[in-house]
C-alpha positions in Angstrom: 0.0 0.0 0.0 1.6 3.3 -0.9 2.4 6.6 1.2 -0.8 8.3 2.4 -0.6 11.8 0.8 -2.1 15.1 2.3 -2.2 18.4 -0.1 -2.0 21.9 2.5 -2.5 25.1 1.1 -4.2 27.3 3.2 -4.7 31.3 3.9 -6.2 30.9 7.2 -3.4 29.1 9.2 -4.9 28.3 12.5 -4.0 24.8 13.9 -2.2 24.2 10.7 1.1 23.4 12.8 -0.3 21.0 15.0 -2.3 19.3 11.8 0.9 18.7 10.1 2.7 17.5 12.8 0.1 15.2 13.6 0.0 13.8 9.9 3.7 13.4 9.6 4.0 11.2 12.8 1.0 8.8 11.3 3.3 8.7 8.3 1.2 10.7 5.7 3.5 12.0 3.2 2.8 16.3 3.0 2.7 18.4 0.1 2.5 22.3 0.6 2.4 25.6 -1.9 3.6 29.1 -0.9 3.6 30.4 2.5 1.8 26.7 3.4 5.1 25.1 3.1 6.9 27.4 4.6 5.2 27.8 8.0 5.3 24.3 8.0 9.3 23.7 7.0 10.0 26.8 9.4 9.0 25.0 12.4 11.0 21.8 11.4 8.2 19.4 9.7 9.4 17.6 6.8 7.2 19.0 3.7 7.5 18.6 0.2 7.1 22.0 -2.4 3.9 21.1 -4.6 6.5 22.1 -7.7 8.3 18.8 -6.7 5.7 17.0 -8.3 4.1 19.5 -10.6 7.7 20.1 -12.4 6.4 23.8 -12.5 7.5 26.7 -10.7 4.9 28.9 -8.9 3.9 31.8 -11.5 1.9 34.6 -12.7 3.0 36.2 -8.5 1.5 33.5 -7.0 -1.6 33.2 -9.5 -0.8 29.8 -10.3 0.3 27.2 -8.1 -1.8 23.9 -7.6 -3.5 24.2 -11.3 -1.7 21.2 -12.7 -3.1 17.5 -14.0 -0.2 15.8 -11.4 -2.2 17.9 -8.5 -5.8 17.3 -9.6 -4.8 13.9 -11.2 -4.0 12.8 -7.7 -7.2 14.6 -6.0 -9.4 13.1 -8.8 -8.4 9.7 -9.5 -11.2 6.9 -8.1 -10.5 3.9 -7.2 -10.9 1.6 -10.3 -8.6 0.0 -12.7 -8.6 2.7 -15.6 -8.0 5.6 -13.4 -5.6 3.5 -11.5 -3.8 3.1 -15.3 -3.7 6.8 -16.0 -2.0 7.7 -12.9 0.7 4.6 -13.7 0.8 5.5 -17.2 1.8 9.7 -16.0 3.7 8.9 -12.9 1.1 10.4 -10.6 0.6 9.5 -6.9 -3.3 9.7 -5.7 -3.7 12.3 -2.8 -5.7 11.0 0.4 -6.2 14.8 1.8 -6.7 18.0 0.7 -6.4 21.2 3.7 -7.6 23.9 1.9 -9.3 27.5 2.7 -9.5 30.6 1.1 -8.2 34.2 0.5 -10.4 36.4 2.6 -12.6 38.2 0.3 -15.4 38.8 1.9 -12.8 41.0 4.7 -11.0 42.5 1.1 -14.2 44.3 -0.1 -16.1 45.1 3.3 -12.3 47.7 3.8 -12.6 51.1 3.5 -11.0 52.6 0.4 -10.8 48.7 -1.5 -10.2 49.0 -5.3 -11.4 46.8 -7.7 -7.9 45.7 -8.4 -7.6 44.6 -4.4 -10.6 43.0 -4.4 -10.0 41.2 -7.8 -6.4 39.7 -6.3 -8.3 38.1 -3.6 -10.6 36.0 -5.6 -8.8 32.1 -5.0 -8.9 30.0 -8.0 -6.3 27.3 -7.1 -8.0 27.2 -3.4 -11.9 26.7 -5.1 -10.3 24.3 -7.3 -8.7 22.2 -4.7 -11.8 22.4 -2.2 -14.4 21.2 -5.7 -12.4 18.5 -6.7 -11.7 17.0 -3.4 -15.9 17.5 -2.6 -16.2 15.6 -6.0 -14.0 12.7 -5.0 -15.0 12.8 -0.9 -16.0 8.7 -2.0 -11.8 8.4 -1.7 -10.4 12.1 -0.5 -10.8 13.9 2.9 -10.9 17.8 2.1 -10.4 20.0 5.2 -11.9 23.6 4.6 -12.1 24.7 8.3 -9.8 24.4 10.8 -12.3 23.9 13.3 -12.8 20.1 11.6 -8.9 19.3 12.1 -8.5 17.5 15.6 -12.0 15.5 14.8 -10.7 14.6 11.5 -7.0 13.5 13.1 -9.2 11.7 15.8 -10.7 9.9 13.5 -7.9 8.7 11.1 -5.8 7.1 13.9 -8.2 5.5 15.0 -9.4 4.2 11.6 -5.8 3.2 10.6 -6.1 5.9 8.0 -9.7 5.9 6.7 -12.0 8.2 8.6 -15.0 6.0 7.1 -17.2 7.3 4.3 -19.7 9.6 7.0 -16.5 12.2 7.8 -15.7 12.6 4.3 -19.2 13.2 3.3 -19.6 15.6 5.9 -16.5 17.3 4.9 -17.2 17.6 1.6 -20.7 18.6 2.2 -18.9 21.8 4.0 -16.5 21.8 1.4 -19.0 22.7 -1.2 -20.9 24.9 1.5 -17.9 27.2 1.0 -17.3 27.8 -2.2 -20.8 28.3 -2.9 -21.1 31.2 -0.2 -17.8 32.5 -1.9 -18.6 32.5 -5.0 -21.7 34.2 -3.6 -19.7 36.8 -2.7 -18.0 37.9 -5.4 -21.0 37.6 -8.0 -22.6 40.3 -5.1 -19.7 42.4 -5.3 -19.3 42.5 -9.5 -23.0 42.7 -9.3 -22.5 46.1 -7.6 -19.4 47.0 -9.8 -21.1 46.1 -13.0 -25.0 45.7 -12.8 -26.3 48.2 -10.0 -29.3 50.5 -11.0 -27.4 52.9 -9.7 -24.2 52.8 -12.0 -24.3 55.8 -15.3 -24.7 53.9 -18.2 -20.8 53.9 -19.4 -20.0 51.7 -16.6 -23.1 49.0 -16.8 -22.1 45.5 -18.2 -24.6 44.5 -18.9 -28.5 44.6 -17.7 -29.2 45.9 -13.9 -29.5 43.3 -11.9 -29.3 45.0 -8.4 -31.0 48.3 -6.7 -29.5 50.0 -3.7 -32.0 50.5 -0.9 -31.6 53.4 1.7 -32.5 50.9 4.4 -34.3 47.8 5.4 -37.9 47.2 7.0 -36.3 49.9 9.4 -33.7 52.9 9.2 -31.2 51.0 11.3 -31.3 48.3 9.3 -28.4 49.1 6.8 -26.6 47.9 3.9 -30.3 47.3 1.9 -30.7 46.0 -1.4 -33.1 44.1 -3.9 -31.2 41.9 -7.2 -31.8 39.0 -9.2 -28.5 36.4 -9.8 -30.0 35.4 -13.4 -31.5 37.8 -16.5 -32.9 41.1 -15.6 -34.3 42.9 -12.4 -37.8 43.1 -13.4 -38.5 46.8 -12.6 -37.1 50.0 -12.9 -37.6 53.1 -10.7 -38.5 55.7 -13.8 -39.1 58.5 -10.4 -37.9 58.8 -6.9 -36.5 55.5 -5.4 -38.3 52.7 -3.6 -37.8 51.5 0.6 -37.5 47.6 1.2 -41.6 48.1 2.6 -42.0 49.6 -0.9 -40.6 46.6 -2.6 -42.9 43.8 -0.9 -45.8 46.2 -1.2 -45.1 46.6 -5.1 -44.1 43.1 -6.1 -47.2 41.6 -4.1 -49.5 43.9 -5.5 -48.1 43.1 -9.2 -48.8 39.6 -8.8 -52.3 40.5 -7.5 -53.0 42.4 -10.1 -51.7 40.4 -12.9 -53.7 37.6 -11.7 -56.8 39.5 -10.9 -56.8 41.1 -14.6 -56.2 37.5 -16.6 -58.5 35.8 -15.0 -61.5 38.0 -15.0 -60.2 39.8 -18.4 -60.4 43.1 -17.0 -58.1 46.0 -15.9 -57.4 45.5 -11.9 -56.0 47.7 -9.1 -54.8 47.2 -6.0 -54.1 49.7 -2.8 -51.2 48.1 0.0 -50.0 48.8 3.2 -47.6 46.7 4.5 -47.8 43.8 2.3 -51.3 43.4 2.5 -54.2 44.5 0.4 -56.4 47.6 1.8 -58.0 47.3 -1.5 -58.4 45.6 -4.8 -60.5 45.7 -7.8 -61.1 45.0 -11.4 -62.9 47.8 -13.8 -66.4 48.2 -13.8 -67.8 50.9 -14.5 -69.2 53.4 -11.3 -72.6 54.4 -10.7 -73.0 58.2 -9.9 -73.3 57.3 -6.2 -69.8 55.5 -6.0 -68.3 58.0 -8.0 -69.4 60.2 -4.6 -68.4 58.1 -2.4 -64.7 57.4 -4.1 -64.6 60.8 -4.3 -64.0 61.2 -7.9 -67.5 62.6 -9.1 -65.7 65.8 -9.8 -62.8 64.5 -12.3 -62.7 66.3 -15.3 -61.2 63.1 -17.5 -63.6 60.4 -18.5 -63.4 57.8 -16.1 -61.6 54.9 -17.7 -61.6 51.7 -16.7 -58.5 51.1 -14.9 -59.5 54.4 -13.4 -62.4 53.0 -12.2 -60.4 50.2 -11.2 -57.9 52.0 -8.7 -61.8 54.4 -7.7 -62.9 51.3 -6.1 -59.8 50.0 -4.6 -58.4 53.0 -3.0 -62.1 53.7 -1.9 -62.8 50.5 0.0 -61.0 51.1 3.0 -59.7 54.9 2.6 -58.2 54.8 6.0 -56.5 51.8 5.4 -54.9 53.3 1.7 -53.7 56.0 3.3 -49.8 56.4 2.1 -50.7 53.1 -0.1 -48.2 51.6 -2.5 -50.2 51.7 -5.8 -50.4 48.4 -8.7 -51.8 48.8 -12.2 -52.5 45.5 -14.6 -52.5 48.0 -17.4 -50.2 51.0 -18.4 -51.3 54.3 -16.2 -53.6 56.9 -17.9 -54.1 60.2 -17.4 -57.9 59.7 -15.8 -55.9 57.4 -13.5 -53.0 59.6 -12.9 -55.0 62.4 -11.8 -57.3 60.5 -9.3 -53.5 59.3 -8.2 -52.4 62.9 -7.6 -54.8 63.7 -5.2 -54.5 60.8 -2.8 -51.6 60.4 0.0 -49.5 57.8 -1.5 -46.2 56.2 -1.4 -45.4 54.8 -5.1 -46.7 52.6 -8.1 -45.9 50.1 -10.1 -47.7 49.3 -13.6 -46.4 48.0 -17.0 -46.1 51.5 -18.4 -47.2 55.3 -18.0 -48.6 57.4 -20.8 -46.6 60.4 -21.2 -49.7 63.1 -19.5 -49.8 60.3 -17.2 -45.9 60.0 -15.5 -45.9 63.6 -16.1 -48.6 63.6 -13.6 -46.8 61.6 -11.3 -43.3 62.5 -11.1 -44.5 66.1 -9.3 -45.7 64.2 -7.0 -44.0 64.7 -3.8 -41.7 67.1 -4.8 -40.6 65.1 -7.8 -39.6 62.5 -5.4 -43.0 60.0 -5.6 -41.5 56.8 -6.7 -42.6 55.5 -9.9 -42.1 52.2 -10.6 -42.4 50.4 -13.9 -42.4 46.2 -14.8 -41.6 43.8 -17.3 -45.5 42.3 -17.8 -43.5 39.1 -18.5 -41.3 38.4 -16.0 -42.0 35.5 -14.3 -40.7 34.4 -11.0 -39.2 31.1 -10.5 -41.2 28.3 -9.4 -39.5 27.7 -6.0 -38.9 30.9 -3.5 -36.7 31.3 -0.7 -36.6 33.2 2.0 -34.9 33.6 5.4 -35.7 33.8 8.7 -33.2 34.0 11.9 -30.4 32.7 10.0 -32.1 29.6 8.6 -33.6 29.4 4.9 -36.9 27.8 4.5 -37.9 27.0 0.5 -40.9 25.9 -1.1 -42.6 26.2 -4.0 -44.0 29.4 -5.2 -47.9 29.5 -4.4 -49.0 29.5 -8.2 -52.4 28.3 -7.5 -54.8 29.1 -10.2 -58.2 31.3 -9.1 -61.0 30.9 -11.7 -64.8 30.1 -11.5 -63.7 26.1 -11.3 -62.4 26.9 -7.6 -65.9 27.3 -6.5 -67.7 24.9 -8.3 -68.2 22.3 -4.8 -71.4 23.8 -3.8 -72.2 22.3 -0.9 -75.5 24.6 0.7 -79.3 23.7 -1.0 -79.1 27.1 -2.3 -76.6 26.2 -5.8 -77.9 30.2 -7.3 -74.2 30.9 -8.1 -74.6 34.2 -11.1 -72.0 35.5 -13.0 -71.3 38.7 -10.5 -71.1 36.8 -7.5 -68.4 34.6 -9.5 -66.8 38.0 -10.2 -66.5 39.0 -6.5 -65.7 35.5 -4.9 -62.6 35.6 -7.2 -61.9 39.2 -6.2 -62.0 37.7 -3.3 -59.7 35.2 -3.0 -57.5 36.5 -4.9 -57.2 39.3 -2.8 -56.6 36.7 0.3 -53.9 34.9 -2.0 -51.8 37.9 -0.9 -53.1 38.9 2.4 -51.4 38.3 5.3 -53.2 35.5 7.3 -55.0 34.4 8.9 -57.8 36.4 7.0 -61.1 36.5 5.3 -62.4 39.2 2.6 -65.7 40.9 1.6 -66.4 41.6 -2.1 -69.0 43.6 -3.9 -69.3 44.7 -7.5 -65.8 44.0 -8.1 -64.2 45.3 -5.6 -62.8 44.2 -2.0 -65.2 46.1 0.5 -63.6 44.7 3.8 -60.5 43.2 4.7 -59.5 41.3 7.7 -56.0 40.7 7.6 -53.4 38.9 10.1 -55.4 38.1 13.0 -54.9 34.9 14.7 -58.2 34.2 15.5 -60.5 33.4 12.3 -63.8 34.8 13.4 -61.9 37.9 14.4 -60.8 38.3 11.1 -64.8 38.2 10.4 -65.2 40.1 12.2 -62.5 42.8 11.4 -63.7 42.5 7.6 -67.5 42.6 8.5 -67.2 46.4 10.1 -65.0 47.3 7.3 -66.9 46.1 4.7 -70.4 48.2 7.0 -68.4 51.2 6.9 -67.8 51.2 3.0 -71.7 50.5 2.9 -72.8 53.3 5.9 -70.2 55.6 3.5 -73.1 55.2 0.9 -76.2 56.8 3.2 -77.3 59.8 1.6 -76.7 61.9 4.8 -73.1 61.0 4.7 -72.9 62.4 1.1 -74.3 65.0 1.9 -72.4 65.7 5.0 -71.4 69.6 4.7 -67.7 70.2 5.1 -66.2 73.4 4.4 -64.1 74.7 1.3 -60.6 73.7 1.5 -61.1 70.7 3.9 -58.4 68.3 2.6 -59.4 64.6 1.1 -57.2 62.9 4.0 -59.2 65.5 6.5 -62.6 63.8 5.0 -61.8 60.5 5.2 -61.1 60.7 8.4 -63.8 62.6 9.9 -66.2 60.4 7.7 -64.6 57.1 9.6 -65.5 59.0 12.9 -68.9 59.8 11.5 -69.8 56.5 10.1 -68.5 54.4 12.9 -70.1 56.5 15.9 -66.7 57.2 17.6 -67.3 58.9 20.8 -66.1 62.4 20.5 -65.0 64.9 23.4 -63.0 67.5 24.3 -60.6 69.3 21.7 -61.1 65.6 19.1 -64.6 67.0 19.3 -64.3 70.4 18.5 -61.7 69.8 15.8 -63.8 67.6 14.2 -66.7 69.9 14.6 -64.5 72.4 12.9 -64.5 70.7 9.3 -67.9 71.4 9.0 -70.1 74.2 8.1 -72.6 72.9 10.5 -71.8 70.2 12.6 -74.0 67.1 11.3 -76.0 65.1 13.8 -75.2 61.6 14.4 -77.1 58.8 12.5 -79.6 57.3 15.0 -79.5 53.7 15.5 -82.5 53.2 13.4 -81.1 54.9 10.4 -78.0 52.8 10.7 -79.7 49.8 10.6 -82.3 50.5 8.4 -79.2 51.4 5.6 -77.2 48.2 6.6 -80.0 46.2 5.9 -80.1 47.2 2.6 -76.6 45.6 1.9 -77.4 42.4 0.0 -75.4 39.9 -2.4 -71.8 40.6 -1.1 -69.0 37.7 -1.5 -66.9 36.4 1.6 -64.0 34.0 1.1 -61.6 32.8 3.7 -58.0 31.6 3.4 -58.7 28.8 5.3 -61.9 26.9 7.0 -64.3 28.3 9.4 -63.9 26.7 12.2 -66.8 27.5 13.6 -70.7 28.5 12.8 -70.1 32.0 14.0 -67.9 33.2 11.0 -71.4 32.5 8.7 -73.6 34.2 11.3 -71.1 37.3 11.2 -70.8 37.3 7.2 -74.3 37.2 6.9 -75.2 40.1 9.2 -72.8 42.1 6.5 -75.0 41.3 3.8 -72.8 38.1 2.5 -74.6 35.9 0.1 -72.2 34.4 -1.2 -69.3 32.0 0.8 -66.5 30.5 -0.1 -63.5 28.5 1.9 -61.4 25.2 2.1 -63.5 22.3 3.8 -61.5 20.2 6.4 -63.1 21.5 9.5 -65.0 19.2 12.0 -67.5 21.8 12.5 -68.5 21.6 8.4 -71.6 20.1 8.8 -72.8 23.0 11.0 -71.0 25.7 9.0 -73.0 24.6 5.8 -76.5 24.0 8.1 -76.1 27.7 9.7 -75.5 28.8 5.9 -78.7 26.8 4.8 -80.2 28.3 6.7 -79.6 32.0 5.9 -80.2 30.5 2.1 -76.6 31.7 1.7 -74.6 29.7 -1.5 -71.4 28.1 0.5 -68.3 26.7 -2.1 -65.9 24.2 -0.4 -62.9 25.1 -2.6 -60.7 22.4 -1.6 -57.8 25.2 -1.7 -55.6 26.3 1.6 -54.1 29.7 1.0 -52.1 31.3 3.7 -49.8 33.7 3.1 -46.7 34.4 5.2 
């Protein structure tokens, strides 16, 4: 049996002395490059230069080294006849173990003042290659990348007589591969920021931007930011001001709403987030002159287009909610669109395009600082995602479950009365709770979301929560609240708000009172109990889906009392039976759509 060989040729020297002292007295024959060998000959342990097998000098300062077939020969040679005959037939030995780790590049770039020449000198190539094609082999070869592994590793081959057994080296290898992938990591991050950042002029870009800077994370302290793609093209481009990290997950949520929303009921939708959640969505039909009141756009001078009324409806169903929302358009922005846009509080868009009256619109917005986002309409995300939480990645596949009138063809109530509207609105829906934060359930009327109960951990709460949003859109509608006499120059933000108070019965006192009071040229009266009832009552045919089952009867009693007529949610509850009897007997129509979809 020949001489045990082991290959060091490390940057990161710790324990490498007591390592090689440890391997020469078990009679492994050592090979070393560079500094390697000298440490190692410096404190009197016999080692071998790797150019006594190579036959090559080091070169290139250093640059190459270990690249050579009598190196990797040796690393990658298995153990069977043919491989056996090459080494014979070139005078090559087979190496048992490779030490190798890396030039710190990672500590290169994060210096103050690094070049792109420093940082290019401490990308290893030999090092990779050494730590790969030992991985490759791990069936024959030990490859060390850490010193931490060295006195388990020594531990082991004395005691095996100088096989560690098949579980170290796969192990070590499996760390091995661990490496190089996080290093290589690193430097496609750094060239991706020397070469493809959105923020580069155009002389220096490489090629297409993959990576955008971001001023800070979910919070200002949480700094370096950014948002890239490793393969193709970042799918969006900031054409005005410059989105947040919040931005991001409101904009690329609502995208995929939207997109979704808009092919499968073949109409333009909209969408209004706040914190990556839906206040609103909507597809465009057309608006009666009492919702063009009550969304507050009975005055625009443009026609009302479609996707106009689109965004009406979504930034209107929970006005409170939108405020500062981070807009999404299915279809290019127009200038009808645009201007309902200017008026509100908002934070950014995103759409496939902007007409030229319509980003002209937009980019004063803010002081010329109201980020406008556009997207590639065919991007499309790869089916598995990744995320990462507390250090530890969790995968799975993306959530492309498809939402069309087929989802809700399980009718499982006596009442089967299922029209096309009320298909309409349960896919508004769900859609809508396809992207909501869960748990959480959703009200839908004439195309549009009218309540939203999002992240609660308690389903009928969510119910609940959706329920009094979804009776406040509909108490917005009372023709004293339309009427409700504010003085000139109160602002739209001003309204809303004192419409919430109005329509929800806040108790006002004190100052809240009289600065409420103040908005108005009289101060209105509140609505009596009766009139409040009498008008809810009049709510009729609304949608409610949930992102998961109803656990309980209650969640039908509570949709109901909102004028739900329609349900729909994932069977699988014990309490099924009495779900769909409590429904019967409301005559309500109840799908079991056999489809889970939380959203985290």
């Amino acid at each position: 049996m020949s001489t045990p060989i082991a290959l060091l040729s490390v940057y990161d020297k710790a324990n490498l002395l007591e390592l090689a002292t440890g391997l020469h007295g078990a009679g492994v024959r050592l090979l070393g490059s560079g500094g390697t060998a000298k440490k190692i000959r410096e404190a009197g342990i016999p080692i071998e230069d790797v150019s006594d097998i190579t036959k090559a000098p080091e070169m290139l300062g250093g640059r190459v080294k270990t690249l050579h077939p009598a190196v990797h020969g040796g690393i990658l040679a298995r153990s069977i006849p043919s491989d056996d005959a090459d080494l014979k037939a070139q005078d090559i030995s087979p190496i048992s173990i490779v030490v190798c780790n890396l030039y710190p590049f990672t500590d290169t770039i994060a210096k103050p003042g690094c070049s792109l020449d420093d940082a290019v000198e401490e990308i290893d190539i030999g090092g990779v290659t050494l730590l790969r094609a030992a991985a490759k082999n791990h069936e024959r070869v030990s490859v060390l990348s850490d010193p931490a592994d060295y006195n388990e590793f020594f531990a082991a081959w004395k005691q095996g007589g100088g096989n560690v057994g098949q579980a170290i080296r796969s192990k070590l290898a499996l760390k091995a591969f661990e490496m190089t992938a996080k290093y290589d990591n690193a430097i496609s991050g750094y060239f991706r920021e020397q070469y493809a950042s959105a923020d580069l002029p155009t002389e220096k870009l490489a090629g297409p931007v993959q990576r955008m800077a971001l001023r800070y994370g979910a919070n200002p302290h949480q700094k370096p930011a950014q948002a890239f793609v490793t393969e193709g093209e970042l799918p969006f481009k900031a054409l005005c001001g410059s989105p947040g990290y919040i931005n991001l997950l409101d904009a690329l949520n609502s995208w995929g709403l939207v997109k979704e929303l808009s092919e499968a009921l073949n109409l333009p939708a909209a969408a209004s987030f706040k914190h990556v959640s839906p206040a609103g969505a909507a597809v465009g039909l057309e608006l009666n002159d009492v919702e063009k009141k009550v969304y507050g756009v009975d005055d625009l001078k443009e026609s009302l287009t479609p996707l106009a009324c689109a965004y009406a409806r979504a930034r209107g169903a929970d006005r409170m909610s939108s405020f500062g929302d981070f807009i999404a358009l299915s279809a290019p922005c127009d200038i009808a669109t645009a201007r309902i846009i200017s008026r509100e509080v908002s934070d950014g868009i995103i759409a496939p395009g902007y007409s030229p009256e319509a980003f002209d619109i937009l980019a004063k917005k803010k002081g010329g600082k109201y980020c406008v986002l556009q997207i590639n309409p065919a991007y499309r995300p790869s089916d598995i995602e990744t995320r990462q939480v507390y250090g530890v990645s969790l995968q799975q596949r993306r959530n492309d479950a498809k939402i069309d009138a087929s989802v809700f063809s399980n009718i499982v109530t006596k009442n089967k009365e299922l029209n096309n509207e009320a298909i309409t609105d349960l896919i508004v829906a769900t859609l809508a709770l396809k992207y909501t934060q869960s748990n959480s359930v959703a009200y839908a009327y004439r195309g549009a979301t009218i309540g939203i109960g999002a992240g609660q951990q308690s389903r009928i709460h969510c119910t609940r929560l959706a329920g009094t949003k979804a009776d406040l859109w509909w108490l917005r509608h009372h023709p004293r609240v339309l009427a409700l006499p504010f003085k000139k120059g109160v602002k739209r933000a001003e309204k809303a708000n004192a419409i919430d108070l109005f329509v929800a019965a806040e108790p006002l006192e004190g100052s809240e009172r009289a600065q409420w009071e103040a908005l108005f040229e009289v101060p209105p009266t509140p609505l009596t109990d009766a009139e409040r009832a009498d008008h809810l009552r009049q709510l009729d045919g609304v949608a409610c889906a949930s992102d998961a089952f109803f656990p309980f009867p209650d969640n039908v009693h509570r949709a109901r009392r909102s004028g739900v007529r329609y349900l729909a949610a994932p069977g699988g509850s014990v309490m099924d039976a009495e779900c769909v009897k409590v429904a019967d007997e409301h005559g309500l129509v109840f799908a079991h759509t056999a489809l889970r979809l939380f959203h985290h």
